[in-house]
matplotlib code that plots the C-alpha trace (Angstrom):
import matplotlib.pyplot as plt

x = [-18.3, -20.2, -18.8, -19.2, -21.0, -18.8, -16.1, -14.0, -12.2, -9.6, -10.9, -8.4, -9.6, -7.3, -7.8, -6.5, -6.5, -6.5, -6.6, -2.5, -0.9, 1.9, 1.3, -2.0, -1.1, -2.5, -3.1, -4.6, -7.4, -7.6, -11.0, -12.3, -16.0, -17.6, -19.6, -22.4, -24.7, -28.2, -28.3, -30.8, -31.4, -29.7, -29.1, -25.5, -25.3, -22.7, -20.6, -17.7, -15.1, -11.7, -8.9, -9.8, -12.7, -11.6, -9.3, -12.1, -14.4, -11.5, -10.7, -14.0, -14.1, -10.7, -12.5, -15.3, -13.4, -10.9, -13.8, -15.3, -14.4, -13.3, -16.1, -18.7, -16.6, -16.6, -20.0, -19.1, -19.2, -17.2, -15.2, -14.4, -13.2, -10.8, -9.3, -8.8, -7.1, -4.9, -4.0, -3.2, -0.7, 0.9, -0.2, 2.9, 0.4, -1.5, 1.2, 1.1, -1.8, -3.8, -7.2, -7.6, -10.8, -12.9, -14.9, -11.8, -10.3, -13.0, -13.2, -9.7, -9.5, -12.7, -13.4, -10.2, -8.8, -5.1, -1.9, -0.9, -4.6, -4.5, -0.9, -2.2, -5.9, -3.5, -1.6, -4.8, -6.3, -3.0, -3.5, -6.9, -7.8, -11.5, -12.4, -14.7, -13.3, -14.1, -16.6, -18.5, -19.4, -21.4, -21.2, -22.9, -19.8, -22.4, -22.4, -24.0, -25.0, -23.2, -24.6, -26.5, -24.5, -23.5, -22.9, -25.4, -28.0, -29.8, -31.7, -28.9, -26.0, -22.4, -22.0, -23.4, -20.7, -18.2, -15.4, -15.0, -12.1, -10.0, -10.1, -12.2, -12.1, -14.3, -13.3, -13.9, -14.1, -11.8, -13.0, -10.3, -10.4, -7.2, -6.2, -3.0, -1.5, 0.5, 1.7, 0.7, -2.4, -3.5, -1.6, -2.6, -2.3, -2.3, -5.6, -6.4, -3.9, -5.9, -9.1, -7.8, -6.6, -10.1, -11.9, -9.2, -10.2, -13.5, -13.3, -11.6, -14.1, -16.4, -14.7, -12.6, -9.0, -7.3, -4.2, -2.4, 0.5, 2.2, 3.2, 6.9, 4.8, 2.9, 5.6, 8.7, 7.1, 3.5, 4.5, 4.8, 1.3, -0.2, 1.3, 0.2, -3.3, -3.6, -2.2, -5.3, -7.5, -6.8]
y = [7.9, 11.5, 13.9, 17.6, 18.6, 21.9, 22.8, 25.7, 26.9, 29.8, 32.3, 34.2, 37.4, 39.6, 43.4, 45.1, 48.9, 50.2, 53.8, 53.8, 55.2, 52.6, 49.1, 47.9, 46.9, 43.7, 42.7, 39.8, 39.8, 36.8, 35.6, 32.3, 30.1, 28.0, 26.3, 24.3, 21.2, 20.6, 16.8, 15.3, 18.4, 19.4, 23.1, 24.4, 27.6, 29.5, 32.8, 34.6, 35.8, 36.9, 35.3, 36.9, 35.8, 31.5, 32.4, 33.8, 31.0, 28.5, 29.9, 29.2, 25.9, 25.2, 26.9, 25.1, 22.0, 22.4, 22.8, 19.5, 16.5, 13.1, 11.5, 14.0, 12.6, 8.8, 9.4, 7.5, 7.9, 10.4, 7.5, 5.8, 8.7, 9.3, 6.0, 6.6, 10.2, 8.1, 5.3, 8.9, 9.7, 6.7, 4.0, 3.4, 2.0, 4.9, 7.2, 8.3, 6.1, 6.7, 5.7, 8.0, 9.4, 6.9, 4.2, 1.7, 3.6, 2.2, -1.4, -1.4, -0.1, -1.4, -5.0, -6.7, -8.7, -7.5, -5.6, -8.4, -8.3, -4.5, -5.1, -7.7, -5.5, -2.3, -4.3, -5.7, -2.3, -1.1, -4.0, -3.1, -6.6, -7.2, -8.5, -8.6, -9.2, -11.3, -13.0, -15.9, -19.2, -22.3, -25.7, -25.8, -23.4, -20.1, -17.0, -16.8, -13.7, -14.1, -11.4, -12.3, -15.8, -17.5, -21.0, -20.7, -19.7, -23.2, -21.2, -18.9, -20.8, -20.2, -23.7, -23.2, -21.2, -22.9, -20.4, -16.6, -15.9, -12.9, -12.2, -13.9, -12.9, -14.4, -14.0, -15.7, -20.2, -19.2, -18.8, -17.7, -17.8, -16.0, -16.0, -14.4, -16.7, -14.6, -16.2, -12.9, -13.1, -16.3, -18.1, -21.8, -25.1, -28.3, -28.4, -25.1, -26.5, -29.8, -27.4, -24.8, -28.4, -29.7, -25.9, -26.2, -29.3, -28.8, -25.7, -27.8, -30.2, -27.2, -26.1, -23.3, -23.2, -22.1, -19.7, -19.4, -16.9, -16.7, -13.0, -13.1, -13.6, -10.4, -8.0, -9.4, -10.3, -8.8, -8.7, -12.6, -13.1, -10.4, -12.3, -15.5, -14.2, -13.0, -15.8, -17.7, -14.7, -13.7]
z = [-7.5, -8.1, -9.7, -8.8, -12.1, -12.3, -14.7, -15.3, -18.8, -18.8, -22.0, -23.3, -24.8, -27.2, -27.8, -30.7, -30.2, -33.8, -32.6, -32.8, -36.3, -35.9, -35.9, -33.7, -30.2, -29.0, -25.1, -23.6, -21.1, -19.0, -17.6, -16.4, -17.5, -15.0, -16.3, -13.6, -15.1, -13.5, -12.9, -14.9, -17.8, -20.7, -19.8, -18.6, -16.8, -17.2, -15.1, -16.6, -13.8, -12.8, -11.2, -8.2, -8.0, -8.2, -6.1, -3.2, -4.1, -3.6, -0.3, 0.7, -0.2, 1.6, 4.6, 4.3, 4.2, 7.0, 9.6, 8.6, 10.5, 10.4, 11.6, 9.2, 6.3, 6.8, 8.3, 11.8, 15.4, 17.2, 18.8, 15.8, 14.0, 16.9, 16.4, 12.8, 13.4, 15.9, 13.2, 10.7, 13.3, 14.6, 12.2, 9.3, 7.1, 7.1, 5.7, 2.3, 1.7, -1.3, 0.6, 3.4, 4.5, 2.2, 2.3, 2.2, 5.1, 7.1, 6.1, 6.3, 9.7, 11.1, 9.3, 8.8, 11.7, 11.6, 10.5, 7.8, 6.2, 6.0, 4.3, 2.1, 1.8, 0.4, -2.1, -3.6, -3.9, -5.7, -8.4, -9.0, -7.9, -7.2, -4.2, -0.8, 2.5, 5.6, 3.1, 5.1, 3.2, 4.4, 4.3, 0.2, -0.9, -0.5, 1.2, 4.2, 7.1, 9.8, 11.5, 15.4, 15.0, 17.6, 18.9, 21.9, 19.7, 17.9, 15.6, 14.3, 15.3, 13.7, 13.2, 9.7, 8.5, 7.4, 7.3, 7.0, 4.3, 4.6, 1.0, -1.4, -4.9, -8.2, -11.4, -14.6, -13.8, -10.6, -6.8, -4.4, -0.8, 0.0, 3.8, 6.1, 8.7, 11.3, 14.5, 16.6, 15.5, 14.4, 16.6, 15.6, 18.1, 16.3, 16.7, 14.8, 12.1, 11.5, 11.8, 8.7, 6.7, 7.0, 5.8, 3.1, 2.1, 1.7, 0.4, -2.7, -2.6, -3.2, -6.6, -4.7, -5.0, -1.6, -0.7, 2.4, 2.8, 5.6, 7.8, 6.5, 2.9, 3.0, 5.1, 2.4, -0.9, -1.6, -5.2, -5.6, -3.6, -6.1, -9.1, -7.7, -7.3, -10.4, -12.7, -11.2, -12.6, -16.0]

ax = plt.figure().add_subplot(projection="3d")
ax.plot(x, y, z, "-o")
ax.set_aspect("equal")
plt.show()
């Protein structure tokens, strides 16, 4: 992340006025250093001012900051920004969260598939887990595009992925593919059951190790599915 290269120091100055026949009377004057730091040199430049003066330049900065918008910040469309103001108003897993207005905002809100991967997505974040979402892997075990895919298309068909996992994460000899099951939104026929058992199983066959948690999993006990996840990691 970049970091504004500005920083401020509060100098205290103390004045002794020797003039007085009894004992000297000290005061304090308070002024401030900012101190600014040219990317890329080794000079600093510096400006000594008062408080009122922070306070006017912070004021401006607030100002400047209030005008801009949400869709300026997470540079995206006007019509996407209005769905994540939305989601800030109405959305309880938006509240309080430490990820607003970032990058992780978007994929959060934009890339995952549903309420119990955005739980799941939060809780990883929290526990400083690494790891990339709706990751797409073939047939061999490796990633693949699966962007322009489609099953009509012979020369870019979808049929080479062999499943997109909802959270995969690598980390020392392990290779998770982590995935939410909830029945409003993954609502699975026996024929999508025997479908995930087969990906499962050849996902093992692959060297990957595979975890399925249920929606009562990630709404009641996160904290067991974290601890799960990272037994297999450290």
């Amino acid at each position: 992340m970049a970091r504004i290269p500005i920083s401020i120091e509060k100098i205290i100055i103390r004045n002794t006025n020797q003039h007085l026949k009894s004992d000297d009377t000290i005061t304090e004057t308070v002024q401030y250093l900012l101190k600014l730091i040219e990317k890329g040199t080794q000079w600093e430049k510096t400006i000594t001012c008062h408080r009122d003066d922070l306070l006017k330049f912070r004021n401006e900065i607030d100002k400047l900051l209030s005008t801009t918008t949400t869709s300026e910040i997470l540079n995206i469309s006007i019509d996407k920004a209005k769905i994540v103001d939305e989601h800030y108003r109405t959305d309880p897993l938006c509240q309080n969260c430490s990820y607003k207005l970032s990058s992780r905002c978007k994929e959060c809100l934009f890339i995952l598939q549903s309420p119990l991967e955005r739980q799941l997505f939060l809780s990883l974040l929290k526990s400083y887990i690494k790891f990339e979402t709706q990751y797409p892997l073939n047939w061999q075990g490796e990633t693949i595009s699966i962007e322009g895919k489609t099953f009509d298309d012979k020369f870019n068909n979808f049929k080479e992925v062999l499943t997109v996992v909802d959270f995969f994460i690598e980390k020392r000899q392990a290779k998770l593919c982590v995935y939410t099951d909830g029945h409003t939104y993954h609502e699975r026929t026996e024929e999508q059951a025997k479908r995930d058992r087969n990906i499962d199983r050849k996902l093992q066959e692959l060297g990957f190790t595979v975890l399925r948690y249920t929606g009562k999993e990630v709404k009641e006990n996160p904290e067991k599915i974290i601890s799960e996840i990272k037994r297999w990691t450290v």
